[in-house]
C-alpha positions, 0 to 999 in steps of 0.5 A: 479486554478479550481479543481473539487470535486473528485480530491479535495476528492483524495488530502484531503484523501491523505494527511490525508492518510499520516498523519494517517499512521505516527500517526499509525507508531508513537503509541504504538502497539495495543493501542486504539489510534493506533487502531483509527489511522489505521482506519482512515488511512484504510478508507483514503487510500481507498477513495484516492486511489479509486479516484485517479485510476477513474481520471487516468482513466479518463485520460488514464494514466494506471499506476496511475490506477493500483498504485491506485487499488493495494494500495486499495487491500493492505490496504483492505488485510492489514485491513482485517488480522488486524481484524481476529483471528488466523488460519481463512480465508474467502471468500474474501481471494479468492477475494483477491488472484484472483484481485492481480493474475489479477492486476500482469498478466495485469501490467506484460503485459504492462511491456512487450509491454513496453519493446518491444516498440522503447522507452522502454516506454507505454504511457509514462511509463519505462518498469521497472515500470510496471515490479515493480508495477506486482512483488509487485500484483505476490508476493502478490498473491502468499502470498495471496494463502499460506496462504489460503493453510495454513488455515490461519496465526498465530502469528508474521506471521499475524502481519507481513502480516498486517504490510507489506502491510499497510506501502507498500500501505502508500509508493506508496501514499507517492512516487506518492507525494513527487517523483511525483510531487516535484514541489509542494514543497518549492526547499529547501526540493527538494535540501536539499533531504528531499522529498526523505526521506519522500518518503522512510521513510514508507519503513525504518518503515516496514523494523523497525518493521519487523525485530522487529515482526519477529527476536525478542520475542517483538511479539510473540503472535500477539496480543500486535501489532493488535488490537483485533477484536471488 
């Protein structure tokens, strides 16, 4: 089977995508290793997920080329909390903030031609999905605001931000895989469930550490989880 060179580049990131991001999960919390195994993930997940929207695009399949601009925003905004101080925000918070208000409007509108639609579908695409994609960019924005608002984010409120959105975008490349496409896997991980576990396994890591950073003192300062800005 013929692949051409940009789609190689978006599977060969992908997969190392996934990979960084369970090494991240995996190490200890502001460790060196779990500071390499996030920029790896950081710059994986932008390359995947830059590619992956210009080939959607390419295709006309809009959904996949909004799932790929809005995991390279979250995993932009994710690393972009790591790698600050306390209390400082910049410019390209606004750019962030503007880009996921535009993402949610544009992906809300398909939901509702969608849902106006005979089939309840746009090209091809449920309504509800559109309606999933525009909740997580609206949320994100308004999180996005609050903060800039706030003059910035302290302690587990910062490690939070950081944690959530680098495991969502890890969740989206993780479901545009094993939900997606489980054809691509042996049938005793589709019948056995095991792709669906895989699938969901970066948002039961979220939900792990999440509670961890914000309910326990494990925390509290912000600095035992992030790595220090060089």
């Amino acid at each position: 089977m013929h692949y051409s060179p940009l789609l190689l580049v978006h599977i060969c990131a992908g997969t190392i995508g996934l990979l960084s991001g369970f090494a991240a999960m995996a190490s200890r919390k502001g460790s060196p290793y779990h500071g390499l195994a996030g920029n790896v993930f950081f710059v994986s997940m932008l390359t995947m997920s830059s590619a992956g929207a210009y080939l959607a695009l390419l295709k006309h399949q809009t959904s996949n080329v909004f799932g790929g601009l809005l995991t390279f925003y979250l995993v932009a905004t994710a690393w972009a909390t790591a790698r600050r101080q306390d209390g400082e925000t910049r410019v390209f918070d606004w750019a962030g903030f503007l880009a996921a208000l535009a993402f949610g409007t544009v992906i809300a509108t398909f939901g509702l031609e969608a849902a106006r639609s005979a089939t309840g579908t746009k090209d091809n695409v449920p309504a509800p999905m559109y309606f999933f994609l525009a909740s997580v960019a609206l949320l994100s924005a308004t999180g996005d605001l609050r903060m800039i608002w706030r003059g910035g984010l302290f302690g587990t409120q910062r490690i939070a931000r950081h944690l959530w959105r680098m495991c969502f975008a890890w969740f989206i490349a993780s479901a545009s895989v094993f939900i997606a496409r489980p054809h691509l896997f042996p049938a005793i991980l589709r019948e056995t469930h095991a792709l669906l576990v895989l699938d969901v396994l970066p948002l039961l890591l979220m939900t792990f550490w999440f509670v961890r950073v914000r309910f326990t003192n494990s925390f509290r300062s912000g600095q035992s989880f992030l790595s220090t800005p060089s």
